[in-house]
C-alpha positions in Angstrom: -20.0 25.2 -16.3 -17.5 22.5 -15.9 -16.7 23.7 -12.5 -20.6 23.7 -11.5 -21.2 20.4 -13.1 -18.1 18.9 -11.0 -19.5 20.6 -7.7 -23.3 19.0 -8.5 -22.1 15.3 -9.2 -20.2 16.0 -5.7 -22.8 17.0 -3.8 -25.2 14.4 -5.5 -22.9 12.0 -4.7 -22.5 12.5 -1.3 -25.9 12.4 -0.6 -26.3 9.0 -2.4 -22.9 7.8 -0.3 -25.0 8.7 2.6 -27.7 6.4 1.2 -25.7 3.9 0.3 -24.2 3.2 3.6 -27.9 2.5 4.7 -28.2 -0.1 2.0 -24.9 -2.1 2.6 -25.7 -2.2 6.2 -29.5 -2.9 6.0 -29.9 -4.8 2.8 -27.6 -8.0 4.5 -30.0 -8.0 7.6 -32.9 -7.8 5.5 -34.3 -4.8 7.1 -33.5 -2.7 4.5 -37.4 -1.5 3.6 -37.6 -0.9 7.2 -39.2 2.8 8.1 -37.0 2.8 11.3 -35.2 6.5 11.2 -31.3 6.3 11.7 -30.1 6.1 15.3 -27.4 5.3 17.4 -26.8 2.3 18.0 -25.5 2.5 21.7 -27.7 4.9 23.2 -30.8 4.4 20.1 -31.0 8.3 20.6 -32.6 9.0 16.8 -30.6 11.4 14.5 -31.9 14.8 13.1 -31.6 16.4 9.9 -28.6 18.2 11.4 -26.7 14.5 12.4 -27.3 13.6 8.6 -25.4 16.2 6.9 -22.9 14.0 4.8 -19.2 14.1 6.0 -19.9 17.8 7.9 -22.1 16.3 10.7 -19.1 13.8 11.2 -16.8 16.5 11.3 -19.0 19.0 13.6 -19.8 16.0 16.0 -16.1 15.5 16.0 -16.7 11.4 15.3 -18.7 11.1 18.2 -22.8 10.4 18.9 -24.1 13.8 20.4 -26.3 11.8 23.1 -23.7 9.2 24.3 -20.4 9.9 23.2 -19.8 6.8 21.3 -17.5 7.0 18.4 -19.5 6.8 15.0 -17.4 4.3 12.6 -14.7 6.1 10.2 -16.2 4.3 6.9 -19.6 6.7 6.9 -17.7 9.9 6.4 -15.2 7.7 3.9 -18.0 6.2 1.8 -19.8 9.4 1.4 -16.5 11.0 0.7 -15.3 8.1 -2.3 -18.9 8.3 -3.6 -19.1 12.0 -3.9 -15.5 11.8 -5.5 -16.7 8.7 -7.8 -19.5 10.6 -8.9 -17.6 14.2 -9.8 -14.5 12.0 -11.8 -17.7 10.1 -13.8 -18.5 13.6 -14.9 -15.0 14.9 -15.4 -13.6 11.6 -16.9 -17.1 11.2 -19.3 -18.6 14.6 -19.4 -22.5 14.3 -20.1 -22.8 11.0 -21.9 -24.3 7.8 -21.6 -20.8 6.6 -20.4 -21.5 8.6 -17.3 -24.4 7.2 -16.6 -22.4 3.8 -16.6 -19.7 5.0 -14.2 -22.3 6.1 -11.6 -23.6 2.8 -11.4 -20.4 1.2 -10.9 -19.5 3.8 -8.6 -22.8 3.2 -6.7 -22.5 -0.9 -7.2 -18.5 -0.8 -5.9 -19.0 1.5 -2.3 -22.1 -0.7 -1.5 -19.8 -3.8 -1.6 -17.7 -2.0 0.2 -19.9 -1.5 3.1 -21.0 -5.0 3.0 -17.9 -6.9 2.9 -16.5 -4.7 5.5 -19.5 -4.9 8.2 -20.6 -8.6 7.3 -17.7 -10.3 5.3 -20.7 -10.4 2.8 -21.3 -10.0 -0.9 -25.6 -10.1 -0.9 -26.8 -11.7 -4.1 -29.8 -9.2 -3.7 -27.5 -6.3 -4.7 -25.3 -8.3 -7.3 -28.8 -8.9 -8.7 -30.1 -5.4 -8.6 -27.4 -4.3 -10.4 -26.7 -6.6 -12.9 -29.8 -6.1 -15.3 -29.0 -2.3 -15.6 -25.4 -2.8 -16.3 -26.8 -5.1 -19.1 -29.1 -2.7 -20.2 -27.0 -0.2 -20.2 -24.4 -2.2 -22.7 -27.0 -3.0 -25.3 -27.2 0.9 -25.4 -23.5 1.2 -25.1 -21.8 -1.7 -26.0 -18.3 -2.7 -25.3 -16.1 -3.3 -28.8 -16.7 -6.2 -29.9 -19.8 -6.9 -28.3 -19.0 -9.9 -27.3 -16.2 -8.8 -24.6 -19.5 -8.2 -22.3 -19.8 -12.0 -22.5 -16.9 -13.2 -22.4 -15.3 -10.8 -19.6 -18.4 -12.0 -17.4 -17.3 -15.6 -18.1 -13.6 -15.3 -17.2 -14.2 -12.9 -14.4 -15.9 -16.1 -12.8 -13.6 -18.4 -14.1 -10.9 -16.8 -12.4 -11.8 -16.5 -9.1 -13.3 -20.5 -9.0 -9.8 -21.3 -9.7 -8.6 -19.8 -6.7 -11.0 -20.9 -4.8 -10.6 -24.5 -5.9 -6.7 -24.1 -5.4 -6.8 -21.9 -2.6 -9.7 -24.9 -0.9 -11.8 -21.3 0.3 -9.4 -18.8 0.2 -12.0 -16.7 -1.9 -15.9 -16.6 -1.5 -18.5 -17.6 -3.8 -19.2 -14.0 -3.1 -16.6 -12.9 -4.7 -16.9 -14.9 -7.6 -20.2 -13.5 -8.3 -18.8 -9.9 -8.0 -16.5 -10.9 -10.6 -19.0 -11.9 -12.8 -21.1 -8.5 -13.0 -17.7 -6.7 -13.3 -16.7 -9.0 -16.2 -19.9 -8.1 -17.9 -19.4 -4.0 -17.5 -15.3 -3.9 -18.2 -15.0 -6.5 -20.6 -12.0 -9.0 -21.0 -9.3 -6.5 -20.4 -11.0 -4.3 -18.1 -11.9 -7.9 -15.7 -8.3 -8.9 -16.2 -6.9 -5.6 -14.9 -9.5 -5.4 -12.2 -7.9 -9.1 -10.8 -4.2 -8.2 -11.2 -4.8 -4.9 -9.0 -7.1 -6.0 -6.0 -4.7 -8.9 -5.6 -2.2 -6.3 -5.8 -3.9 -4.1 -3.7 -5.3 -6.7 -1.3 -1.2 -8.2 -0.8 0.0 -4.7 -0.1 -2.7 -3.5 2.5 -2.4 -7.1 4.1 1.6 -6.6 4.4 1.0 -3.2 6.4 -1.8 -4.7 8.7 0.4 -7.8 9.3 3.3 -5.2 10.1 1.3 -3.2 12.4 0.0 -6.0 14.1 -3.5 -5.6 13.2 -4.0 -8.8 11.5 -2.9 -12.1 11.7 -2.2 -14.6 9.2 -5.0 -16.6 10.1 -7.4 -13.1 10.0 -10.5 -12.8 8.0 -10.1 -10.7 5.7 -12.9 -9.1 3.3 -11.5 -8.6 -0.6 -14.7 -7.5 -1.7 -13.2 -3.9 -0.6 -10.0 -4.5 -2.6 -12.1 -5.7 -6.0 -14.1 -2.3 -5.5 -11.3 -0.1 -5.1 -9.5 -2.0 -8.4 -13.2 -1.5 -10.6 -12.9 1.8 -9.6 -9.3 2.0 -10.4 -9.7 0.4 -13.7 -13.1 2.8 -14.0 -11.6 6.0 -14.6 -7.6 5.0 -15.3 -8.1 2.1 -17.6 -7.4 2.7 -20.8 -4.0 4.8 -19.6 -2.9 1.7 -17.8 -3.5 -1.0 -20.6 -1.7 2.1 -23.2 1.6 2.2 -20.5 1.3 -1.8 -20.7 1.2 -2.3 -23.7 4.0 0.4 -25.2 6.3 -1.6 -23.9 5.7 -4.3 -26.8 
C-alpha cells in the first residue's frame, strides 16, 4: 500500500504542478479567472488534452510547441516534477495524518512562488493571502509546541528580512518579507531560522556558479523567492534531522 499511496500523491501532484504553473503565471497579471484555454504564446495555436500531459507531453514534444517550433520554458516540466515529488515525500515523510495535509500546502504555497518570482520578480499578496488563513487553520488543529512558536516565528521571520532590507537599502523585497512571515507562522522559530540560514546559503552558492558562467552580473536581478521555496521545502521534510546534527554538537 505504501508503494500505491507514494505513486497517487505523485501523480496527484503532478497534476496540481500543472495547475500551479497556471496560477503563478496568471494570478500576477490578474487574468488568472480567465476561461482562455492554454496556448502558445508565439504562434497562439491552443493546446489539446494530449499537449497537457504533465512532464510526458514535454518530453514527447521534445521541449518544443507542435505548431511553431518554439521552445516551451524548462520550469513547466520542473515545477510539475518538484510538485509531484513534494507531494509523494508529504506522504512518505507523514504518512496519512493531518501533518500531511500541512506539507501539501506548503508544497503547493512554495512552487507557486516559485513560478512567480521567476517569471515576474514577484511575490503577489493575493497568494500570500490565500494561503495564510489555512496555514492558520490548520495550526489551531495541529499546533506547533508551544503554541506560541506560530507567533513568534511569524514575527521574526519578518523581522529578519526588514533588517536586510534596511541594511542592505533594497537588497530584499517587501515581497519577501511577507513570504517570510507566512513561513514563520507554519515552521515556527527554529524551522523560520533554518529556512533563512539555507536560502541565503543556497541563494550565495547558485549566484557564485551563474556569476562563474557568466550568466549573471553583479548588478543582475535576481529573484530569492525561488531560494526561500527551495529552503521551506528543505526545512519541510529534513528539519528536525538538521536541527538534531546541529545541535549534537553541544
Amino acid at each position: 500500500m505504501t508503494l500505491f499511496y507514494s505513486i497517487t500523491f505523485f501523480i496527484f501532484g503532478l497534476v496540481l504542478g500543472s495547475f500551479y504553473n497556471v496560477v503563478g503565471l496568471r494570478v500576477p497579471k490578474k487574468n488568472f479567472l480567465s476561461h482562455d484555454r492554454s496556448y502558445c504564446p508565439k504562434c497562439h495555436k491552443q493546446l489539446t488534452a494530449l499537449e497537457l500531459i504533465p512532464v510526458i507531453s514535454f518530453i514527447i514534444q521534445r521541449g518544443k510547441c507542435r505548431g511553431c517550433g518554439t521552445k516551451i520554458s524548462w520550469m513547466y516540466p520542473v515545477i510539475e516534477l518538484l510538485t509531484g515529488i513534494g507531494f509523494m515525500l508529504s506522504y512518505i515523510v507523514y504518512g496519512l495524518t493531518l501533518d500531511t495535509l500541512i506539507a501539501l500546502v506548503a508544497v503547493s504555497l512554495a512552487v507557486i512562488i516559485i513560478v512567480t518570482d521567476l517569471t515576474y520578480f514577484l511575490i503577489p499578496n493575493h497568494i500570500l493571502l490565500f494561503f495564510l488563513p489555512l496555514i492558520v487553520m490548520l495550526r489551531l488543529f495541529e499546533p506547533l509546541d508551544p503554541w506560541y512558536s506560530s507567533l513568534l516565528g511569524a514575527l521574526i521571520g519578518f523581522g529578519l528580512i526588514f533588517v536586510v532590507i534596511v541594511l542592505s537599502q533594497g537588497g530584499m523585497g517587501a515581497g519577501d518579507m511577507k513570504y517570510f512571515f507566512v513561513l514563520g507562522y507554519l515552521f515556527g522559530i527554529g524551522g523560520v531560522l533554518l529556512i533563512f540560514l539555507l536560502s541565503t546559503l543556497y541563494g550565495t552558492l547558485v549566484n557564485i556558479v551563474l556569476l562563474l558562467l557568466g550568466k549573471v552580473t553583479r548588478k543582475s536581478k535576481v529573484p530569492f523567492g525561488p531560494y526561500i521555496s527551495m529552503a521551506a521545502l528543505t526545512v519541510l521534510f529534513t528539519g528536525d534531522a538538521i536541527l538534531d546534527w546541529y545541535f549534537s554538537f553541544f
